[in-house]
C-alpha positions in Angstrom: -5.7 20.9 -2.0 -4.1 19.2 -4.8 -2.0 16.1 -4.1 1.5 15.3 -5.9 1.6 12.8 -8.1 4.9 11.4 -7.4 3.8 10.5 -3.6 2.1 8.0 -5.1 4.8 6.7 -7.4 7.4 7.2 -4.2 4.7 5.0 -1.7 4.9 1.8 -4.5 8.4 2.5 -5.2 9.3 1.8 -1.1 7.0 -0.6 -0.9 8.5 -2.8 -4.0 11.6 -2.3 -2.3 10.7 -3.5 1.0 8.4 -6.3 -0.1 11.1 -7.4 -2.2 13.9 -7.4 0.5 10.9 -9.3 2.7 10.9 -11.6 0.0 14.7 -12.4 -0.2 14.7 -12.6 3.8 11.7 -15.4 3.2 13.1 -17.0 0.2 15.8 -19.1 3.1 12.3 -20.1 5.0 11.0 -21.2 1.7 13.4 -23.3 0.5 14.1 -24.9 3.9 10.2 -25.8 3.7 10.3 -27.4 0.3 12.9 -28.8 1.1 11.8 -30.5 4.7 8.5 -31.0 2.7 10.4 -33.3 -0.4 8.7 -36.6 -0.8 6.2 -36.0 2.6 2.9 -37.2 2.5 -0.5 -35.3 3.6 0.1 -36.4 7.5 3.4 -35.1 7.4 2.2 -31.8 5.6 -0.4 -31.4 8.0 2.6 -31.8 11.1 4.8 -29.5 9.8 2.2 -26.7 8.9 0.8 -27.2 12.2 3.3 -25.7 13.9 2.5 -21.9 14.4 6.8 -21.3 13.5 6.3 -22.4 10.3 2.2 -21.5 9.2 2.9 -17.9 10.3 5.7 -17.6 8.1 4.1 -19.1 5.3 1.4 -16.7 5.2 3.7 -14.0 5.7 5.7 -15.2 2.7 2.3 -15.7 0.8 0.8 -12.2 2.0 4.5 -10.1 0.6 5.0 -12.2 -2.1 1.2 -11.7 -3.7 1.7 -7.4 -2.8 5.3 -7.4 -4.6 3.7 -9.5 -7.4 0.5 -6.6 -7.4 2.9 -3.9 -7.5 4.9 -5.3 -10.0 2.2 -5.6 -12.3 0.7 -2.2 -11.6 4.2 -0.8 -13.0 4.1 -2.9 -15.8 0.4 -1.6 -16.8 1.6 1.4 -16.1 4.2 1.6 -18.6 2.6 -0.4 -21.4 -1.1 0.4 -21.3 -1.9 3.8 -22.4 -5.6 3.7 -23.1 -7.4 4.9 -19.9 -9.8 2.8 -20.0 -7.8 -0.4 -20.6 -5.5 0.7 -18.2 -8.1 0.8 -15.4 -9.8 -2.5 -16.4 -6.0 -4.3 -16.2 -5.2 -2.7 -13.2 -8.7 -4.2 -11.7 -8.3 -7.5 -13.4 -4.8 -7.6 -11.5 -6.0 -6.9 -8.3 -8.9 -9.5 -8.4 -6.7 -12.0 -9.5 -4.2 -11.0 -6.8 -6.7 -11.1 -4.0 -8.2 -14.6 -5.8 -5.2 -16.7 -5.5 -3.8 -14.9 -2.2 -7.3 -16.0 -0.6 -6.5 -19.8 -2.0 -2.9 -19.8 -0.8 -4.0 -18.7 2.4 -6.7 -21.1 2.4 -4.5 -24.1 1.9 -2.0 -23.1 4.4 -4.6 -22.6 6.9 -6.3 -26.1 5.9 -2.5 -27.5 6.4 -2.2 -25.7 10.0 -5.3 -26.7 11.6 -5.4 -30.7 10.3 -8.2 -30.4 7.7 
């Protein structure tokens, strides 16, 4: 059975949409936190993030924001890189990278949350 190839473009098209209305639901958390966080030190860092009401979010935020950014990029290659084979190796360079600094942000707020 052969699949359409506009249910893929449909599927990223929803998601950028709802990872980008996540986002702007997210931004108000974000810029409380910076906010909260202006001029704080580690020890204060640490108390803030250690409370589950605000890490959760955080890694929410982190989690959406790094698959809108994905996406994004994937339409971008999309539309710009022709060349099959370039095209697969941007596509793969923009997923590692994606999954690279996703894994540090979530590392930091996780080191943050539990007092490390």
């Amino acid at each position: 059975m052969q699949t359409n190839p506009r249910e893929k473009g449909t599927g990223a098209f929803i998601l950028q949409r709802v990872t980008g209305a996540i986002n702007i639901v997210l931004v108000g958390f974000l810029i409380w936190l910076v906010v909260s966080l202006a001029g704080a030190d580690r020890t204060e860092m640490t108390a803030i993030f250690s409370n589950p009401l605000v890490s959760i979010p955080a890694i929410v935020l982190f989690a959406i924001a790094f698959i809108h950014m994905r996406n994004g990029m994937n339409e971008v290659i999309e539309d710009y890189i022709h060349e099959p084979r370039n095209h697969s190796l941007a596509k793969a360079a923009n997923t590692i990278f994606t999954v690279l600094v996703g894994v540090v942000a979530l590392g930091a707020v996780l080191v943050l949350a539990f007092g490390g």
